[in-house]
Each structure stands twice: as structure tokens, then as C-alpha cells.
N, CA, C and O atoms as a MOPAC input file, in Angstrom:
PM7 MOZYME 1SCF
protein

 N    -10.07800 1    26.79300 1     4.61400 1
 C     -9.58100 1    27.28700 1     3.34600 1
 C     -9.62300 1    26.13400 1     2.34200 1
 O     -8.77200 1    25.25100 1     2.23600 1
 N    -10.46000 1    26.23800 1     1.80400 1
 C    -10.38900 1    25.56600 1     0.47000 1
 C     -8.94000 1    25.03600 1    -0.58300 1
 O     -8.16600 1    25.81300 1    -1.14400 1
 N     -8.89500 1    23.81500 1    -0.61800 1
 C     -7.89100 1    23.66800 1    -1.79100 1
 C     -7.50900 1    21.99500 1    -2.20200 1
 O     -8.03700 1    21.08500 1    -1.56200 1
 N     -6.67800 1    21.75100 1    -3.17300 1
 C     -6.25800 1    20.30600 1    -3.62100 1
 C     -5.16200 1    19.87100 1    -2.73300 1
 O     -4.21100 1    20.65000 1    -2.67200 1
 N     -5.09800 1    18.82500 1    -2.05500 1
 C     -3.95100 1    18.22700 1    -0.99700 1
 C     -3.19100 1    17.89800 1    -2.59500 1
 O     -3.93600 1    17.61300 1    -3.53300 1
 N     -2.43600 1    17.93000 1    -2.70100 1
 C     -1.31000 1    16.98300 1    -3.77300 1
 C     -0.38900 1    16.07000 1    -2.81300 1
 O     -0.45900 1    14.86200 1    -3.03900 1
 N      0.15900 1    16.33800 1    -2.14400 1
 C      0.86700 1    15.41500 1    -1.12000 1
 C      0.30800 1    15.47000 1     0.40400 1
 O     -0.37900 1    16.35300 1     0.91700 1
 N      0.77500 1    14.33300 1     0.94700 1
 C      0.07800 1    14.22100 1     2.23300 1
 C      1.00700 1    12.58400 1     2.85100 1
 O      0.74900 1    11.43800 1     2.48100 1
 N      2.23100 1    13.07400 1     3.99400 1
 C      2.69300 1    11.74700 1     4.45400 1
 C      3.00100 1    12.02600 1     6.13700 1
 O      3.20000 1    13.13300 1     6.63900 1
 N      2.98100 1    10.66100 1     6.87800 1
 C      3.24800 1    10.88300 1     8.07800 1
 C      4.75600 1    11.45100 1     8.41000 1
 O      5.58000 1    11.98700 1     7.66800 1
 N      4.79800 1    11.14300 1     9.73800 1
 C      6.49800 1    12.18800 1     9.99900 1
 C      7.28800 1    11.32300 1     9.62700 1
 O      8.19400 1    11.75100 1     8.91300 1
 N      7.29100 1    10.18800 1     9.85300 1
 C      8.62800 1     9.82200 1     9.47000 1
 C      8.70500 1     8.94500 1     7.67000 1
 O      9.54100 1     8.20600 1     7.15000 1
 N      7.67500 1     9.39100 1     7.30300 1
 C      7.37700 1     9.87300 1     5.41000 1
 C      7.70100 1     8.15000 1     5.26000 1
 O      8.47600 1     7.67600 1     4.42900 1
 N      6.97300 1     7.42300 1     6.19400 1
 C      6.79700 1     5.63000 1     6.11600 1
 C      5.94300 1     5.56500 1     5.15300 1
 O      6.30900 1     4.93000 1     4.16300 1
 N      4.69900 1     6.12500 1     5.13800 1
 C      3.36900 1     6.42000 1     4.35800 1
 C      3.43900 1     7.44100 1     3.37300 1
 O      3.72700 1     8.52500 1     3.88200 1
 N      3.29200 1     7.47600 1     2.24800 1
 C      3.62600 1     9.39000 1     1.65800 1
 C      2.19600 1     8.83100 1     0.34900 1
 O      2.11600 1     7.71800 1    -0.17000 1
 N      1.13600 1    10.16100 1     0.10000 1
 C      0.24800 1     9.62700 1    -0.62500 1
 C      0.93700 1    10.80300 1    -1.87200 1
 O      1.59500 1    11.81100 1    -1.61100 1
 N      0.61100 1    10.38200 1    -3.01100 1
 C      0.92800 1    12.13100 1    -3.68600 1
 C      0.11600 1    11.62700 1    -5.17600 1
 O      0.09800 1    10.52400 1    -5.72300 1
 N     -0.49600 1    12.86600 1    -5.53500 1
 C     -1.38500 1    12.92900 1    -6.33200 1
 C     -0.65400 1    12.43000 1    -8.17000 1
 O      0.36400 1    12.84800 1    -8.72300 1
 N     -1.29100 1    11.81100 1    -8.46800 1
 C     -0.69800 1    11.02300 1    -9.94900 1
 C     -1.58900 1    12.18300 1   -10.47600 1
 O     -0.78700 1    13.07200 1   -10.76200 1
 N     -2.37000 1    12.45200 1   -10.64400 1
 C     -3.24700 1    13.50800 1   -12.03400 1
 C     -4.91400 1    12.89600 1   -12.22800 1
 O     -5.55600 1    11.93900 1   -11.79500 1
 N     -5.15600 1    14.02600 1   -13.11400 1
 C     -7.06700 1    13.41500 1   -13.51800 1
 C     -6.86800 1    12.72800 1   -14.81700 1
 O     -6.06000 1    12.90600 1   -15.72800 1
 N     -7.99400 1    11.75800 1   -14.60600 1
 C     -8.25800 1    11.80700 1   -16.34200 1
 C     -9.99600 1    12.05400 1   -16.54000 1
 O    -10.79100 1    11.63400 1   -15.69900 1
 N    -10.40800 1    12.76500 1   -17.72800 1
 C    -11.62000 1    12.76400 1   -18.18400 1
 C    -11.91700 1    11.19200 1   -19.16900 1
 O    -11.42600 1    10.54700 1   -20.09500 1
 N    -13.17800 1    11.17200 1   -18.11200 1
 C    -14.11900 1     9.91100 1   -18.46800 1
 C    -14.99700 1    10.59600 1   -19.34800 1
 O    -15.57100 1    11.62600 1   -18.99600 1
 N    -15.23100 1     9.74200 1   -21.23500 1
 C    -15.94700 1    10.82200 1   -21.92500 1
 C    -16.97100 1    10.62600 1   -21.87600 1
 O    -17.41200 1    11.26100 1   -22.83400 1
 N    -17.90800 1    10.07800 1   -21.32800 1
 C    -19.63600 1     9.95500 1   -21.78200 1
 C    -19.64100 1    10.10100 1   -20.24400 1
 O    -20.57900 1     9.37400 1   -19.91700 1
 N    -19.27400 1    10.47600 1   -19.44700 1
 C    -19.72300 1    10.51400 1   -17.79400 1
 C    -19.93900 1     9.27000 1   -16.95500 1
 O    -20.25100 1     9.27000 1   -15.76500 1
 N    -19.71500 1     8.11200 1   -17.79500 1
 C    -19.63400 1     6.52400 1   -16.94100 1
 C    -18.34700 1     6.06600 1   -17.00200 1
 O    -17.55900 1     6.51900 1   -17.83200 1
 N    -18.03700 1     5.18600 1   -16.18400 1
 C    -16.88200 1     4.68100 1   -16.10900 1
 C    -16.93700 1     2.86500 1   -15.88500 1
 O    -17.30300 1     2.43500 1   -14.79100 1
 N    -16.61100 1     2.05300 1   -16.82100 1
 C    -16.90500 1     0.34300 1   -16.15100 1
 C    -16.00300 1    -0.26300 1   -15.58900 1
 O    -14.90300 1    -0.53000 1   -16.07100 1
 N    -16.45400 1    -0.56400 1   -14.38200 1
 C    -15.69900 1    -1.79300 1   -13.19700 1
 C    -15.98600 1    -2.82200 1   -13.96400 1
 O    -17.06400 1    -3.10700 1   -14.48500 1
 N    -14.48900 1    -3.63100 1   -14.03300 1
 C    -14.95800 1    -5.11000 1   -14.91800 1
 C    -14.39000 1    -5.87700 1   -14.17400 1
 O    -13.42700 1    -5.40800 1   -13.56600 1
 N    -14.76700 1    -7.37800 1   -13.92500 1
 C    -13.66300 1    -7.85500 1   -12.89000 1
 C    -12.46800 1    -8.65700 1   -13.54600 1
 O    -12.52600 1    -9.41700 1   -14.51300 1
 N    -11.21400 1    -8.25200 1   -12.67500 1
 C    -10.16200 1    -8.41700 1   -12.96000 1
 C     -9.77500 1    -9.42000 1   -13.66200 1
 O     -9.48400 1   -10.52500 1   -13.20600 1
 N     -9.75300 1    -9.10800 1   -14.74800 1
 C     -8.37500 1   -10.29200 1   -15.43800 1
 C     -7.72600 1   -11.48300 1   -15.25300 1
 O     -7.91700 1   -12.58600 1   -15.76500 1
 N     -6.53600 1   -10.91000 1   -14.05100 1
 C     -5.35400 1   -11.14500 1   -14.09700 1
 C     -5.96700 1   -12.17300 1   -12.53200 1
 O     -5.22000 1   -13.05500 1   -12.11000 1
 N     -7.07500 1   -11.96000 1   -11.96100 1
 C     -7.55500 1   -12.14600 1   -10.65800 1
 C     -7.14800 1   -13.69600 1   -10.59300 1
 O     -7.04100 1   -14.26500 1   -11.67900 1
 N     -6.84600 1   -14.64000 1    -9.10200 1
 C     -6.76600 1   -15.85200 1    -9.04600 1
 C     -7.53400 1   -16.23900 1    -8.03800 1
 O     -7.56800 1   -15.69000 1    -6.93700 1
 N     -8.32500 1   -17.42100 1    -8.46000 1
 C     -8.96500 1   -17.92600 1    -7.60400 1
 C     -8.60000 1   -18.62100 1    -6.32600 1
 O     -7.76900 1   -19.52800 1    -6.37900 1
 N     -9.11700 1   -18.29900 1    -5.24000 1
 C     -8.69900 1   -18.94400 1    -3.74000 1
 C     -9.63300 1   -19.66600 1    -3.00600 1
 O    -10.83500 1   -19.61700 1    -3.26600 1
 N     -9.16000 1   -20.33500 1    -2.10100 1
 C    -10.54400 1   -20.23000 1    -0.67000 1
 C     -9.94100 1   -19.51700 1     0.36800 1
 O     -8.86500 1   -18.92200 1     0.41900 1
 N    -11.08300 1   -19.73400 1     1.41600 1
 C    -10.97900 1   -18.28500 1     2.68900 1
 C     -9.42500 1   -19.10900 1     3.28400 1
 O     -8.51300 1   -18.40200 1     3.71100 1
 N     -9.34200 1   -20.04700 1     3.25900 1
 C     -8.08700 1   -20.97100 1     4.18400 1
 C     -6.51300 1   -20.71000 1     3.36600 1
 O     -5.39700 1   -20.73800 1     3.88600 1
 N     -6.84700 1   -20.47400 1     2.03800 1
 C     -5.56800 1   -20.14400 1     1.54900 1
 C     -5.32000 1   -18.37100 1     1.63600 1
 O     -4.39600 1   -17.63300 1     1.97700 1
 N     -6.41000 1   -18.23900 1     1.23100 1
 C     -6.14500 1   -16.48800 1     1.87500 1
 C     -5.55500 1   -15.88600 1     3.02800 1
 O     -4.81300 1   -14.92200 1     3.21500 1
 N     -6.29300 1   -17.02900 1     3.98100 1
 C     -5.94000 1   -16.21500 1     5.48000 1
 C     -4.28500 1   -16.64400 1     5.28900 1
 O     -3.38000 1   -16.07400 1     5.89800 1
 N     -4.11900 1   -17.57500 1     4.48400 1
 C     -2.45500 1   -18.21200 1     4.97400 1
 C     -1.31200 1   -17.78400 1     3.93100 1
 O     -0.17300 1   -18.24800 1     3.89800 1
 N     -1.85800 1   -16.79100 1     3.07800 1
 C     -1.07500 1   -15.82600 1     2.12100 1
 C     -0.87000 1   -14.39400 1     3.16900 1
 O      0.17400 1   -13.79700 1     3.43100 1
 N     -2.32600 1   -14.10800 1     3.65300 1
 C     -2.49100 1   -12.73700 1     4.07100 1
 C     -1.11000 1   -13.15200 1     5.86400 1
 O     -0.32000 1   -12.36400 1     6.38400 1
 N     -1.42700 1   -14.74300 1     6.28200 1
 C     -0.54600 1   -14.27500 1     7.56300 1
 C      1.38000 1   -14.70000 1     6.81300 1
 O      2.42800 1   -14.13300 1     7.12200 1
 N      1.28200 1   -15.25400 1     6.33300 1
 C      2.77600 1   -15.25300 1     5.36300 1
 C      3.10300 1   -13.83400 1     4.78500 1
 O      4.25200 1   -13.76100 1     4.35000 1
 N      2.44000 1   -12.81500 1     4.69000 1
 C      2.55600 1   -11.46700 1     4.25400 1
 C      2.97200 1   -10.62100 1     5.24400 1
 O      3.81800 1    -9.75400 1     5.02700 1
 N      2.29000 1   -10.84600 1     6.66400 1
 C      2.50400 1   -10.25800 1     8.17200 1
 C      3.73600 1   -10.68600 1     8.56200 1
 O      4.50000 1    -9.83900 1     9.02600 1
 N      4.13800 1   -11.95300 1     8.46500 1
 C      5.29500 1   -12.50400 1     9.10500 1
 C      6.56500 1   -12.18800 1     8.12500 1
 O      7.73600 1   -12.32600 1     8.47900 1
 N      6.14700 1   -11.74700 1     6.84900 1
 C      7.58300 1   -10.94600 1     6.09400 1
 C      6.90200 1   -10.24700 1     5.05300 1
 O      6.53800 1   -10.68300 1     3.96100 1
 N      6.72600 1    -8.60900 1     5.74500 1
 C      5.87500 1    -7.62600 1     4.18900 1
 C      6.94200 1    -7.39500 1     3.71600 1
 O      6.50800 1    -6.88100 1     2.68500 1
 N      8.38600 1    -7.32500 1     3.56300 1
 C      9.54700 1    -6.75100 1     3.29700 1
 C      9.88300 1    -8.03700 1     1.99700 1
 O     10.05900 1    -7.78800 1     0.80400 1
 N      9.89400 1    -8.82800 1     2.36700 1
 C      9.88000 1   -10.12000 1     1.43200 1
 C      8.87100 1   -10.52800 1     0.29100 1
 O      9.04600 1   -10.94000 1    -0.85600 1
 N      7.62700 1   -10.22700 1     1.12500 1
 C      6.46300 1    -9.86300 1     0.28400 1
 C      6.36000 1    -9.63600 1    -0.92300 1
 O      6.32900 1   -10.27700 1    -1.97400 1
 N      6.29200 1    -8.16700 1    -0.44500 1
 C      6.54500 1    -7.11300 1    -1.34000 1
 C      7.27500 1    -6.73200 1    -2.32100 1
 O      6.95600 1    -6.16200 1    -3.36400 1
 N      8.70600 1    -7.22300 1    -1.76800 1
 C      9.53500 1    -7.28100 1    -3.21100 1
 C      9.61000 1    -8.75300 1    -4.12200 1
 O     10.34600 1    -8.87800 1    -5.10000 1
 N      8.81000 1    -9.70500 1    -3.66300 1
 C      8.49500 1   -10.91500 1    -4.43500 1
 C      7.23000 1   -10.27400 1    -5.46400 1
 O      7.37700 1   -10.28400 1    -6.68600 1
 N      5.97600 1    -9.71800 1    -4.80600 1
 C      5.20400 1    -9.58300 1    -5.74400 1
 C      5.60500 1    -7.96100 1    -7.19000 1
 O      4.94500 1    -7.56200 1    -8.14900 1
 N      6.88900 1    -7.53200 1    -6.63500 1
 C      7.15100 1    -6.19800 1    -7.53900 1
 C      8.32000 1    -6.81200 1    -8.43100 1
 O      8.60800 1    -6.19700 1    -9.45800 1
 N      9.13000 1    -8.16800 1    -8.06900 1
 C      9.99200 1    -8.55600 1    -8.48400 1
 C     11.04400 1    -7.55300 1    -8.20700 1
 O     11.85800 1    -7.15900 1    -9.04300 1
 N     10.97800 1    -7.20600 1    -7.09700 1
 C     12.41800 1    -6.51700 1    -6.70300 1
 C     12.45400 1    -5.32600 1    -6.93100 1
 O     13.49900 1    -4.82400 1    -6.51400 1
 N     11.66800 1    -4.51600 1    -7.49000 1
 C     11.43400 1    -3.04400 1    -8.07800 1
 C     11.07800 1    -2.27900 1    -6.77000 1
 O     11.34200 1    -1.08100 1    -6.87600 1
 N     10.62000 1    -2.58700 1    -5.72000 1
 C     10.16400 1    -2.08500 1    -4.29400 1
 C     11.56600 1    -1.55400 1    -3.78400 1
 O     11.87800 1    -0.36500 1    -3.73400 1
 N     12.13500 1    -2.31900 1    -3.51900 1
 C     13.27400 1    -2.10800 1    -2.83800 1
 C     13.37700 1    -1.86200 1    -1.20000 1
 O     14.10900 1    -1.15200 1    -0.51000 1
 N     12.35400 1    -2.73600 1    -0.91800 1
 C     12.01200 1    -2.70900 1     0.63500 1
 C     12.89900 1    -3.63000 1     1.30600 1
 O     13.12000 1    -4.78400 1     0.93900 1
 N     13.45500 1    -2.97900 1     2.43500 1
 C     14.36100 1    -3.96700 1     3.45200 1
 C     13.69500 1    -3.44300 1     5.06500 1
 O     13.25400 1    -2.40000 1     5.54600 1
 N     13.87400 1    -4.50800 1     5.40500 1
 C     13.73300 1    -4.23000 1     6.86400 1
 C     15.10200 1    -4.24800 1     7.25500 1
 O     15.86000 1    -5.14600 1     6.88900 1
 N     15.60400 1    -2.91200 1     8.28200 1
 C     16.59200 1    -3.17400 1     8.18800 1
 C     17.07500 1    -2.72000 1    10.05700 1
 O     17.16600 1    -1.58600 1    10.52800 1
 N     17.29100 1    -3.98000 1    10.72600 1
 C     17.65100 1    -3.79900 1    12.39700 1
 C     18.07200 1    -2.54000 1    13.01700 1
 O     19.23200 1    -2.19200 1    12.79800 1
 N     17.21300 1    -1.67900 1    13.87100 1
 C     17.46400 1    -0.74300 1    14.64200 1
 C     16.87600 1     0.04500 1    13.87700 1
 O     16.77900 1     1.04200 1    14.59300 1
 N     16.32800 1     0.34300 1    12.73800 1
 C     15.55700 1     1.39600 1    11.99500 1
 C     14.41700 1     2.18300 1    12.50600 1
 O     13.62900 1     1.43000 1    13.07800 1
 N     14.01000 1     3.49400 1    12.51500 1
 C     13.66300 1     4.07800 1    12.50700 1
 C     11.98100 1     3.74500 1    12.59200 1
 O     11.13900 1     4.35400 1    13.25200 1
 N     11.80000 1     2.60500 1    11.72300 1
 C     10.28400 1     1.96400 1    11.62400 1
 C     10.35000 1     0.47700 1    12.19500 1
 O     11.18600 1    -0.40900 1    12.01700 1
 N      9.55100 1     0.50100 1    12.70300 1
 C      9.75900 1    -1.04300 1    13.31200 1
 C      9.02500 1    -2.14400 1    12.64100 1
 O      8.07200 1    -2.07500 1    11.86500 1
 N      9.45700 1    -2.83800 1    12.95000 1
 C      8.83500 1    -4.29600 1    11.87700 1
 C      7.44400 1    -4.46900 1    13.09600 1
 O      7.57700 1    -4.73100 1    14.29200 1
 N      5.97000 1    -4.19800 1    12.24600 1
 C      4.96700 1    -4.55200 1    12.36400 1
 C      4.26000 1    -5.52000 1    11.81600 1
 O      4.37900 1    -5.77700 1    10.61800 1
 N      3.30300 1    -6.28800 1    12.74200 1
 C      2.60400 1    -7.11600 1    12.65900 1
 C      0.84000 1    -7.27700 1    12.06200 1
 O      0.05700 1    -8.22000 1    11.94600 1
 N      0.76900 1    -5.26400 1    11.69400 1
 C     -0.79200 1    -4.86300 1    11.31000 1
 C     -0.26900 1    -3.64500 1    11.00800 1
 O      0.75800 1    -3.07800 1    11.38300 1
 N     -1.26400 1    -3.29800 1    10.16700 1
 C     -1.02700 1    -1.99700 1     9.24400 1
 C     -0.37000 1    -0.86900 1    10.30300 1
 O     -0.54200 1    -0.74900 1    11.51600 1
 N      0.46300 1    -0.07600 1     9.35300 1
 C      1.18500 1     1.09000 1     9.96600 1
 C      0.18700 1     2.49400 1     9.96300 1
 O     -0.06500 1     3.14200 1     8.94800 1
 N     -0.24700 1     2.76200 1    11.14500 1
 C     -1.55700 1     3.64400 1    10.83700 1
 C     -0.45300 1     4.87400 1    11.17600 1
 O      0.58800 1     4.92000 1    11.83300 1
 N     -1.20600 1     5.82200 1    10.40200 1
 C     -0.58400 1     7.16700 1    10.11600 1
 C     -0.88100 1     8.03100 1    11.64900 1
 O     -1.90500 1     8.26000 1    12.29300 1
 N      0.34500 1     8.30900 1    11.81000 1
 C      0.07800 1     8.93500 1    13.23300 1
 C     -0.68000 1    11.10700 1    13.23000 1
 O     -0.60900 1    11.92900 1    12.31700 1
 N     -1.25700 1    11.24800 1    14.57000 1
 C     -1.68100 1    12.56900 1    14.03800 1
 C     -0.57800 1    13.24200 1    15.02800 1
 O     -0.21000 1    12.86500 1    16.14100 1
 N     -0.18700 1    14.33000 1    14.27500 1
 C      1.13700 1    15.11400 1    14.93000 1
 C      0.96700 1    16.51600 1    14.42500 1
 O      1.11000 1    16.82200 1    13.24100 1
 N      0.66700 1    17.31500 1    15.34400 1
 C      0.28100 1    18.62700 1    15.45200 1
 C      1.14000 1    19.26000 1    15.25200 1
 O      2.07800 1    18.86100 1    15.94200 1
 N      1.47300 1    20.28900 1    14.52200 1
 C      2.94900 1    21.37500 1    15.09600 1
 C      2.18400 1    22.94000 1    15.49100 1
 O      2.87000 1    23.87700 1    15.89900 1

């Protein structure tokens, strides 16, 4: 059956995707420009941002949102503190 997903999250709604809206592009192109705001690295400082990110996404995360996230890890919870992405589980009903 045909149709638009607008929302779509795992069971315990860790992950939740939900549709923001369209916009019309007017001449039918659209330009990728590269980023701005982008900072330059090497592969050695990357890998050691990306494993400082693993060892606290909760800290992370609300450093790079300035606190607007409102992410806690919080002992005995429901989600467990992972070490690699939280892959969306498949759960049939």
C-alpha cells in the first residue's frame, strides 16, 4: 500500500525520525556549497574527537547544542550507555 511515512521510531522511541515538510527548489537545481562554518582537522585529531564522543555522547552532545539537548545518561535506564551507534531494532507485532 502506497503512502508518506511521517513518523517512524524504534520501541523504546531512543531513535524517533518525523517528517519536518517540503520545500520547492525553483529552477529544478539545488547547490551543495561547502560548509562555512566547517573546521579544519587531520585523520589523528578526528579519530580522537570521534573516540572522546564514544566515551561521553551524553556530554557531547549537550556541549555541541550548548545544553539545548538535554541528554543525560542516567544509571539503570532503560537505554544503555553504548559504545557504537544505537541501531534500530526490527520488532514485529
Amino acid at each position: 500500500m502506497p503512502g508518506l511515512i511521517i513518523e517512524a521510531y524504534d520501541i523504546n522511541k531512543e531513535i524517533v525520525f518525523k517528517f519536518a515538510g517540503f520545500h520547492t527548489i525553483k529552477d529544478g537545481t539545488e547547490v551543495i556549497e561547502v560548509p562555512t562554518k566547517g573546521i579544519r582537522t587531520t585523520v589523528k585529531e578526528y579519530e580522537e574527537m570521534k573516540n572522546a564522543f564514544r566515551q561521553d555522547m551524553a556530554g557531547s552532545i549537550n556541549a555541541m547544542t550548548e545544553g539545548r539537548a538535554g541528554i543525560v545518561n542516567t544509571p539503570g535506564s532503560k537505554a544503555p550507555n553504548r559504545t557504537t551507534t544505537n541501531h534500530i531494532e526490527l520488532y514485529i507485532r
